[in-house]
C-alpha positions as CSV (number, residue, x, y, z in Angstrom):
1,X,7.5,-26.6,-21.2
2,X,5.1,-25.3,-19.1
3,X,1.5,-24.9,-19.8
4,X,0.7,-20.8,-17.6
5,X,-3.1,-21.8,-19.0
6,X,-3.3,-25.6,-17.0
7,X,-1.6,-23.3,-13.9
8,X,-4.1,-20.9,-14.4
9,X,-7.2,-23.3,-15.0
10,X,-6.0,-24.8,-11.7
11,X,-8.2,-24.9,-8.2
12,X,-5.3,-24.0,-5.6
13,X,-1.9,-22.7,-6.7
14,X,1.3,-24.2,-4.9
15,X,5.0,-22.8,-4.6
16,X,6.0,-23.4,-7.7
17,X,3.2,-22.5,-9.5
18,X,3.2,-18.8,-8.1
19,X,7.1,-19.0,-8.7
20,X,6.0,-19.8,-12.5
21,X,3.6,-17.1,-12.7
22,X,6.5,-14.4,-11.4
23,X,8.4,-15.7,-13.8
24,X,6.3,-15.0,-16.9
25,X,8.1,-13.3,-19.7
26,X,6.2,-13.8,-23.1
27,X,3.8,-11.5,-24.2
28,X,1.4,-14.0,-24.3
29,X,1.9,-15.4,-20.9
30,X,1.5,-12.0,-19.5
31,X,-1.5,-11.6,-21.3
32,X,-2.8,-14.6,-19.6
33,X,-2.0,-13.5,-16.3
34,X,-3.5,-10.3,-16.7
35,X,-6.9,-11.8,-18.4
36,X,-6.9,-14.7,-15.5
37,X,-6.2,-11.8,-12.4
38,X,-9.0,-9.8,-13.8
39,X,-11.4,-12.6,-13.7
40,X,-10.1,-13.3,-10.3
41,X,-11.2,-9.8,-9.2
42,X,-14.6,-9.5,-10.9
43,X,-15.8,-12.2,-9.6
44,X,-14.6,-11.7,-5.6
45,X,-14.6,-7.8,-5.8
46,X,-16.3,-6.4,-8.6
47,X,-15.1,-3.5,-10.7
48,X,-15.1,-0.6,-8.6
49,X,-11.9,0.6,-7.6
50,X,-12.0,2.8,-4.4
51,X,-10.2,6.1,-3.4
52,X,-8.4,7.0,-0.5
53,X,-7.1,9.9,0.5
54,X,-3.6,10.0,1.3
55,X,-2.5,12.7,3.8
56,X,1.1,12.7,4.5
57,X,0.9,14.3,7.7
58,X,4.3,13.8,9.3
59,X,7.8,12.9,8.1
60,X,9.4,12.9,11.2
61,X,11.0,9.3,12.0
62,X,12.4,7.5,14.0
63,X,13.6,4.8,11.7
64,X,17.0,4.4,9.5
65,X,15.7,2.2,7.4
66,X,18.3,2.2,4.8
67,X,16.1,2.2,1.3
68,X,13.7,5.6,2.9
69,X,14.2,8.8,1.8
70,X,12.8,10.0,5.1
71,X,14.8,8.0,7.4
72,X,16.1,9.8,10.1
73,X,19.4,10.3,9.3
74,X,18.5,12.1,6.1
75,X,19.3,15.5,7.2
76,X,18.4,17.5,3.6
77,X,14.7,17.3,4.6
78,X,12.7,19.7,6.2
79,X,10.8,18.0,8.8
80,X,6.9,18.9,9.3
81,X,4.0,18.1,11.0
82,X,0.7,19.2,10.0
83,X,-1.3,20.7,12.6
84,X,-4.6,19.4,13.6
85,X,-6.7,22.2,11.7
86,X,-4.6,21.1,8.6
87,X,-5.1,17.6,8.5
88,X,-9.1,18.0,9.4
89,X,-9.6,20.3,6.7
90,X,-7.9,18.2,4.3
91,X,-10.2,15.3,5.5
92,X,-13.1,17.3,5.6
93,X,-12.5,18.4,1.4
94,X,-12.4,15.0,0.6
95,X,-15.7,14.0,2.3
96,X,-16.7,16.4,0.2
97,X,-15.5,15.1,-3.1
98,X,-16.7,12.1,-2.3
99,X,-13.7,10.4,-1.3
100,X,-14.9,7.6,1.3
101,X,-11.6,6.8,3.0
102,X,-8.9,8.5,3.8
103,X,-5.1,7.6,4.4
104,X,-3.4,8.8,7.5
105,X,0.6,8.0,6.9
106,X,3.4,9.4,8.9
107,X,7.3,8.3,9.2
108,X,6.8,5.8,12.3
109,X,6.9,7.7,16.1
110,X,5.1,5.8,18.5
111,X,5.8,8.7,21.7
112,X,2.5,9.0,23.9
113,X,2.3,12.5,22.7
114,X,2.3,11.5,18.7
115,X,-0.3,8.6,19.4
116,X,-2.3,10.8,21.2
117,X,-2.5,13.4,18.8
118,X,-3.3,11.0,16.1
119,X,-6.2,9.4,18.3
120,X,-7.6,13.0,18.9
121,X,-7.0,13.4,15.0
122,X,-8.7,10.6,14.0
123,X,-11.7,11.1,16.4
124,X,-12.6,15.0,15.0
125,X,-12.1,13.3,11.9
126,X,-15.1,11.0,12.5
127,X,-17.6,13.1,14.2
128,X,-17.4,16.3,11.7
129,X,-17.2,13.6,8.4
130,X,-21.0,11.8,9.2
131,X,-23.4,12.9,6.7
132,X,-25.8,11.4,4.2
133,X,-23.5,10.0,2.3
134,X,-21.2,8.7,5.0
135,X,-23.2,8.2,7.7
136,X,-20.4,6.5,10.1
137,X,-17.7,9.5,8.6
138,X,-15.1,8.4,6.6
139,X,-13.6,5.7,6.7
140,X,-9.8,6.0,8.2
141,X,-6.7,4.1,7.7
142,X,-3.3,4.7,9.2
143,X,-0.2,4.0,8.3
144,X,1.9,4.7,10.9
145,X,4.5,1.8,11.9
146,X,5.1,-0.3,15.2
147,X,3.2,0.6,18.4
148,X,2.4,-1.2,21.5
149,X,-1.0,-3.4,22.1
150,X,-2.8,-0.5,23.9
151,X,-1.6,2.3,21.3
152,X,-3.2,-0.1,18.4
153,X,-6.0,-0.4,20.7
154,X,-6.3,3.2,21.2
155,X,-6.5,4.1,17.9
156,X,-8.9,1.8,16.9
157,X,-11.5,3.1,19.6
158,X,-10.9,6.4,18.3
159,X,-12.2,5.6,14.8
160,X,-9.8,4.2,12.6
161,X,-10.5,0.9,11.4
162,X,-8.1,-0.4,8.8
163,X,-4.0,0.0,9.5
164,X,-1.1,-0.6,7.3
165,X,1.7,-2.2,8.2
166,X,4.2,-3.1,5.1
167,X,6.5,-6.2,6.4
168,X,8.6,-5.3,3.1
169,X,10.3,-8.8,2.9
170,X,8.9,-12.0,4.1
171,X,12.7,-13.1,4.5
172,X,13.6,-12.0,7.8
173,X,17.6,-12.5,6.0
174,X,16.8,-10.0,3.3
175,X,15.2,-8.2,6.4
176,X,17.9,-7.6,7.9
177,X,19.9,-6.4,5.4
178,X,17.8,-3.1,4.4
179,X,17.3,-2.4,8.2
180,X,19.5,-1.2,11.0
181,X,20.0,-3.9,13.9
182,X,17.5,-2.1,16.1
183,X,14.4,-3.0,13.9
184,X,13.3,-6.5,14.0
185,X,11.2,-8.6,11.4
186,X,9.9,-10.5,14.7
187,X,8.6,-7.2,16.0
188,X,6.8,-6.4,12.9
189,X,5.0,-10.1,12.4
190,X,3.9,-9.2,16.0
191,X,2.5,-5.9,15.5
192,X,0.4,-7.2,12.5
193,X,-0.5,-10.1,14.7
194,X,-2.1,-7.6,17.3
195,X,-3.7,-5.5,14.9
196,X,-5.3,-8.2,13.6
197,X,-6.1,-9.3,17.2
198,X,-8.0,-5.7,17.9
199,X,-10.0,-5.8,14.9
200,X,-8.5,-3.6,12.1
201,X,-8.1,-4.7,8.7
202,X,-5.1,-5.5,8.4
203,X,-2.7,-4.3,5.5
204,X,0.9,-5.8,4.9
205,X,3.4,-5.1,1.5
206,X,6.5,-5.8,0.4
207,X,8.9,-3.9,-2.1
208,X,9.5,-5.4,-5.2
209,X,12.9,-6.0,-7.2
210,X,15.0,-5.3,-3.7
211,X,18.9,-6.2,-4.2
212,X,19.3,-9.8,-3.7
213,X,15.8,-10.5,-3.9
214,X,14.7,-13.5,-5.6
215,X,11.5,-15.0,-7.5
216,X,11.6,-17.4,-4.8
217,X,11.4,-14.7,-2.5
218,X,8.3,-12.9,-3.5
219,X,6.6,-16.0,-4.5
220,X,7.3,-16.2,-0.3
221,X,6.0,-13.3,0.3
222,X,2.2,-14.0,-1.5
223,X,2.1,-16.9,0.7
224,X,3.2,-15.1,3.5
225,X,0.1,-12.7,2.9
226,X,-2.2,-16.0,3.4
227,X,-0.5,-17.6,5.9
228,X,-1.1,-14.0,8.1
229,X,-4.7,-14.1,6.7
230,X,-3.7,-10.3,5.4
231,X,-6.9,-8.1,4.1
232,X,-5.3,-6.1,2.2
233,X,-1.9,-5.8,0.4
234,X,0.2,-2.2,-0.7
235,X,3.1,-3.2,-2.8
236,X,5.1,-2.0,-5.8
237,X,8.3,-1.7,-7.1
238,X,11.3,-0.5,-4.9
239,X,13.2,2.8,-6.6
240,X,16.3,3.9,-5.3
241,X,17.1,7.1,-3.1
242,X,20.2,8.9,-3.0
243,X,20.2,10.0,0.3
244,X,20.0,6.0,1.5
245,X,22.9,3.5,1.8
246,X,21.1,1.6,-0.8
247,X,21.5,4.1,-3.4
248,X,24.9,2.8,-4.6
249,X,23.7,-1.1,-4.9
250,X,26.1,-2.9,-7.0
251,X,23.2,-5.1,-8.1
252,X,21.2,-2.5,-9.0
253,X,23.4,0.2,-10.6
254,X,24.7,-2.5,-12.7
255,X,21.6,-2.9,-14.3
256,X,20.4,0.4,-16.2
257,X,17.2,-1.1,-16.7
258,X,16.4,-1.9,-13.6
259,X,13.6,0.7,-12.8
260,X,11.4,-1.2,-15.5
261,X,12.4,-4.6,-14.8
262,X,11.1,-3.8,-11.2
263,X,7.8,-2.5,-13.1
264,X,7.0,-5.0,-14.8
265,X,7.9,-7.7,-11.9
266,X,5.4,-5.6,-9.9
267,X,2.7,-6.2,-12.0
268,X,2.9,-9.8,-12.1
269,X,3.4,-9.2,-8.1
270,X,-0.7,-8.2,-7.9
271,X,-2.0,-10.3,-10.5
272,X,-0.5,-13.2,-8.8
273,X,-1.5,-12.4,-5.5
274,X,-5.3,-11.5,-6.9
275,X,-5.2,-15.0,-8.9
276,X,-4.1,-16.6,-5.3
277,X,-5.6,-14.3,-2.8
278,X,-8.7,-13.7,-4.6
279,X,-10.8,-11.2,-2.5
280,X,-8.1,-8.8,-0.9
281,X,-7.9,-5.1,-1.7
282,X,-4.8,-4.7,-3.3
283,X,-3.5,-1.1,-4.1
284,X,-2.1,0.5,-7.6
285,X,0.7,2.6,-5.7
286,X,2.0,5.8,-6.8
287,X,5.9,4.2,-7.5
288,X,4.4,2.7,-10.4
289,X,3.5,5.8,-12.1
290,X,7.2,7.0,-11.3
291,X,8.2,4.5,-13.5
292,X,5.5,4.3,-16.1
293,X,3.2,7.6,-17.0
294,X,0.4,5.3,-17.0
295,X,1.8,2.8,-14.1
296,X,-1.5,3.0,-11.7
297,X,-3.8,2.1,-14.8
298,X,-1.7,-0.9,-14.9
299,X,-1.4,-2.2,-11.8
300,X,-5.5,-1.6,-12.0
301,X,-5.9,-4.0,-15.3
302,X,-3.3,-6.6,-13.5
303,X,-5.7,-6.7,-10.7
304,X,-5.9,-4.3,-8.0
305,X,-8.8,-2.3,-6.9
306,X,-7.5,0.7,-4.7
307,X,-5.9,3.7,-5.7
308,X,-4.2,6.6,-3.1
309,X,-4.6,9.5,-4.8
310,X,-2.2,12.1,-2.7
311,X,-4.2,14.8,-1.1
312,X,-1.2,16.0,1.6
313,X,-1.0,20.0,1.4
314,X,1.2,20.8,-1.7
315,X,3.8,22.9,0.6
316,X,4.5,19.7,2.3
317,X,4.6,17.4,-0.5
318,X,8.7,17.7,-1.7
319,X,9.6,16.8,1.8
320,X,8.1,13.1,1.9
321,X,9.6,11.6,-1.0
322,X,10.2,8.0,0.1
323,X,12.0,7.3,-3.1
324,X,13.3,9.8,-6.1
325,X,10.9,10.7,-9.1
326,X,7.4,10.8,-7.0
327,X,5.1,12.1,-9.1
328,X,2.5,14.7,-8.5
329,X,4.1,16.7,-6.1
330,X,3.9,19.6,-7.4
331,X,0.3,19.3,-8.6
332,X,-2.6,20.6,-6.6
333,X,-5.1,18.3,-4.4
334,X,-8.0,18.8,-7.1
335,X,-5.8,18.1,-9.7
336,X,-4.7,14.9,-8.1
337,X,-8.2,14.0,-7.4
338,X,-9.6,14.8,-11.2
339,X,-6.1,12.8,-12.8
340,X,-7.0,10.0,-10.5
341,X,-11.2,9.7,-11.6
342,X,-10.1,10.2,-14.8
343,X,-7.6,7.5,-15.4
344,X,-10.2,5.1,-13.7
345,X,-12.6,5.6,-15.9
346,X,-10.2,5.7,-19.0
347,X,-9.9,1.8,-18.3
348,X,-13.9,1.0,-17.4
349,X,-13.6,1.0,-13.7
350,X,-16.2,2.9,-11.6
351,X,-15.2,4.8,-9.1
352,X,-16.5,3.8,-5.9
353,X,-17.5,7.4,-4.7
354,X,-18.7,7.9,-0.9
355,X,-18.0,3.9,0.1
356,X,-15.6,2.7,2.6
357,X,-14.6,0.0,0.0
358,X,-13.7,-2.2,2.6
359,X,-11.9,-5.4,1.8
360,X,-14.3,-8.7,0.4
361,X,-11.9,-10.6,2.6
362,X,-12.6,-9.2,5.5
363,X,-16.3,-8.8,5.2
364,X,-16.4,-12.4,4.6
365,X,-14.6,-14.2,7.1
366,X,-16.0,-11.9,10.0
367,X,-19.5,-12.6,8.1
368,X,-18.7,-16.5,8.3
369,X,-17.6,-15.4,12.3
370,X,-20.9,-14.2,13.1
């Protein structure tokens, strides 16, 4: 039998030992993992966990992916794109709650006239953000798929330093099987390979508990995380749509219990990746509160130190629901923001108000570069 505590107690984790770690099950064992992944993060990152902002500004794509519930063959949704005036004013209320980052996340366009608007987005965003508090504005991140070298580029010199870019699966196979023919897993390696190349901190993620996904396949996907020298890392568990293809999985809707043994794989997910990654920012998403009332205060004690609470204009909300059972959609900005410091600090974590929070791991190696 295998010891988790010798594992654990180890310098550098291998293959197998990440595969053993996914493949906890005891209630002691997990309690290990958790205890271990905490550690990890107290000592590399500290306790703060840090806000971001998340504006969905645009659910207009033109992807199929066939898990989204805003691909773009969905027709029951009511596109939208927030104008600029909306999406500065919601930046600009939560400057003044002291959010210190913000989340820009679209469905993926990458037309001239989408990246500029973004870039001129972006820029306003900056110069009417700087204050006291944030004397540089606030911090930006986008989320906004694949775009050419000088669209990256572009958007970086406008203001926005971090960009996430979730790879979904590390095996380009299981790649291809949850996207149309059109999308490549080559064209998304590269695309994090030029971000990374400009500058931004770079974000990557997979989903987690995919049909025909295996232990062997996430533990692939932690040490694809290292082996791209990833910052930081938004994961969490995948939940079904049923306006997708993937809605009727056999594997899936054979298993009633899947929603929570996708949960509680996700958990183990960030506490491995803390335990091996050690100083990445690592985000408690919102799909595990669909699953869990208390999901994103779990995902926080396993290990992460990010949370998004969603800040997109409640009108718009409904209509960018990625999977089914998104929660806080129907609540109101300030309600979001007041549920997410309170759960924080329900668990000891302080809430890194007015800080960019950027990742340890990229502050250090660019440190070490100078």
């Amino acid at each position: 039998m295998i010891n988790l505590k010798n594992i654990l107690n180890k310098g550098e984790l291998d293959r197998e030992d990440i595969i053993t770690l996914l493949s906890s099950e005891s209630s002691e064992d997990l309690g290990l993992l958790k205890s271990k992944a905490y550690e990890i993060l107290k000592e590399y990152c500290g306790i703060k966990v840090w806000l971001r902002g998340l504006i969905e500004f645009s659910n207009i794509c033109v992807n199929d992916c066939y898990y989204c519930g805003i691909r773009k063959s969905n027709k029951s949704l009511n596109r939208y794109l927030l104008s600029k005036e909306e999406i500065i004013n919601t930046a600009l209320w939560c400057a003044e709650k002291g959010f210190g980052s913000i989340v820009l996340q679209s469905g993926e366009r990458n037309d001239k006239n989408f990246v500029d608007f973004v870039s001129s987005v972006v820029s306003e965003i900056k110069k009417m953000t700087i204050s006291d508090k944030l004397p540089e504005g606030l911090g930006i991140t986008l989320c906004i798929g694949e775009q050419d070298y000088n669209s990256y580029k572009k958007l970086f010199e406008a203001g926005a330093h971090r960009y996430l870019l979730r790879i979904e699966t590390s095996n380009e196979k299981l790649f291809r099987e949850i996207h149309p023919p059109e999308q490549s897993f080559q064209r998304r390696v590269e695309c994090l390979k030029m971000l990374k190349d400009i500058g931004f901190q770079t974000g990557t993620g997979v989903m987690i508990g995919l049909p025909n996904q295996t232990i062997e396949d996430l533990a692939d996907d932690i040490l694809f995380f290292k082996s791209i020298d990833i910052d930081m890392i938004g994961m969490g568990p995948y939940i079904i749509h049923k306006d997708t293809p993937m809605a009727n999985s056999e594997s899936l809707m054979k298993n009633e219990n899947y929603k929570e043994h996708n949960y509680l794989l996700s958990l183990k997910m960030i506490a491995t990746a803390r335990i091996f990654l050690k100083d990445v920012n690592i985000a408690s998403t919102t799909a595990l509160q669909a699953i869990k009332p208390f999901g994103r205060e779990a995902g926080l004690s396993f290990g992460a130190n990010v949370i998004m609470p969603l800040i997109t204009p409640e009108i718009y909300r409904k209509e960018y629901q990625l999977y089914e059972g998104k929660p806080c959609i129907e609540d109101l900005a300030e309600d979001c923001y007041d549920c997410s410091v309170q759960r924080i600090k329900s668990i000891d974590r302080e809430v890194g108000f007015d800080e960019w929070g950027d990742s340890m791991h990229f502050i250090s190696k660019n440190s070490k570069a100078d």
